[in-house]
C-alpha positions as CSV (number, residue, x, y, z in Angstrom):
1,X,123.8,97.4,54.2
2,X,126.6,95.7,52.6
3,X,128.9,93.4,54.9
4,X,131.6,96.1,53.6
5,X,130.0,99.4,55.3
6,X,129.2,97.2,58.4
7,X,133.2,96.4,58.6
8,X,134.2,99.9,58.2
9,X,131.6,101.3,61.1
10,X,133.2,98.6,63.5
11,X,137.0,100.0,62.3
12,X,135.5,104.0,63.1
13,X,133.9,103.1,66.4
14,X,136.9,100.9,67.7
15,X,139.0,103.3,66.2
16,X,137.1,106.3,68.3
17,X,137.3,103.9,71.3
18,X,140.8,103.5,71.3
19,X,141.0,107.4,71.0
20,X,138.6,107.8,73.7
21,X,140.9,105.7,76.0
22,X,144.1,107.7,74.8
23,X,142.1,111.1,75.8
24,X,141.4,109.9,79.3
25,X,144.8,108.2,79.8
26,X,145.9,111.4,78.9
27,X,143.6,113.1,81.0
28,X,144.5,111.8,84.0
29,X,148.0,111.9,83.3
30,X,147.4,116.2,82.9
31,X,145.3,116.1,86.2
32,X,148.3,114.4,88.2
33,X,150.2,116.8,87.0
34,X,147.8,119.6,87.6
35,X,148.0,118.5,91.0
36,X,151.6,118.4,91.7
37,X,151.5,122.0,90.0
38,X,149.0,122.9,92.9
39,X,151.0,121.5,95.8
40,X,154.1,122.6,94.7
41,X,153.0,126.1,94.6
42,X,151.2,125.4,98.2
43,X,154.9,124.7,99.3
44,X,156.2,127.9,97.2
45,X,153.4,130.0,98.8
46,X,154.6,128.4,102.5
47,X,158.0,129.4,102.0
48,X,157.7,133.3,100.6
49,X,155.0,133.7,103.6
50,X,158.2,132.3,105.7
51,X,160.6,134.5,103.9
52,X,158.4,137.8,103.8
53,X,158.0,137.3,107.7
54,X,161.5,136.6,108.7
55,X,162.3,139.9,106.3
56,X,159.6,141.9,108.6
57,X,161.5,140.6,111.6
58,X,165.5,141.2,110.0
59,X,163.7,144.6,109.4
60,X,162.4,145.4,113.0
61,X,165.4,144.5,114.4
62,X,167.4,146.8,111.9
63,X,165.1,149.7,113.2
64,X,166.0,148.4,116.8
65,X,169.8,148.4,116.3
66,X,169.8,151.8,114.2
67,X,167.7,153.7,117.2
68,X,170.1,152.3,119.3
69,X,173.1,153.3,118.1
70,X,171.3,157.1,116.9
71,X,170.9,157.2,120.7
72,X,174.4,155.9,121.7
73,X,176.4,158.5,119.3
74,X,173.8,161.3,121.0
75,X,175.1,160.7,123.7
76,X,178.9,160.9,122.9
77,X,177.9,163.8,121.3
78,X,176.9,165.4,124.6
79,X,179.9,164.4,126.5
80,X,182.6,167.0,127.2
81,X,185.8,165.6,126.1
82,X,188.0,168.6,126.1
């Protein structure tokens, strides 16, 4: 092998080393990302369980307030006024 082929193999492998170190620079950078992606929809998920519960609670206390008053005008509707 000529001293010229030898030279060239050393620029390819520290050339595919210094790639190799972008790729897992990059790597890591994806999984920190990846991972703020996954608690911030743990937070997200949190919050519509919140949401949807305080909705099933707004909503049984509408049903509440509507019997109440269905029963209230029943019974102005069976008093004699006249």
């Amino acid at each position: 092998m000529s001293f010229e082929i030898l030279k060239q193999l050393d620029e390819r492998i520290k050339a595919v080393i210094e790639r190799t170190e972008q790729l897992r620079q990059e790597n890591a950078r994806l999984n920190e990302q990846l991972e703020q992606g996954r608690r911030r929809l743990e937070e997200v998920s949190a919050q519509l369980r919140q949401t949807q519960e305080q909705c099933q609670q707004h909503e049984a206390e509408r049903v509440e307030v509507k019997d109440r008053i269905e029963k209230l005008l029943a019974r102005f509707d069976g008093l004699d006024l006249a």
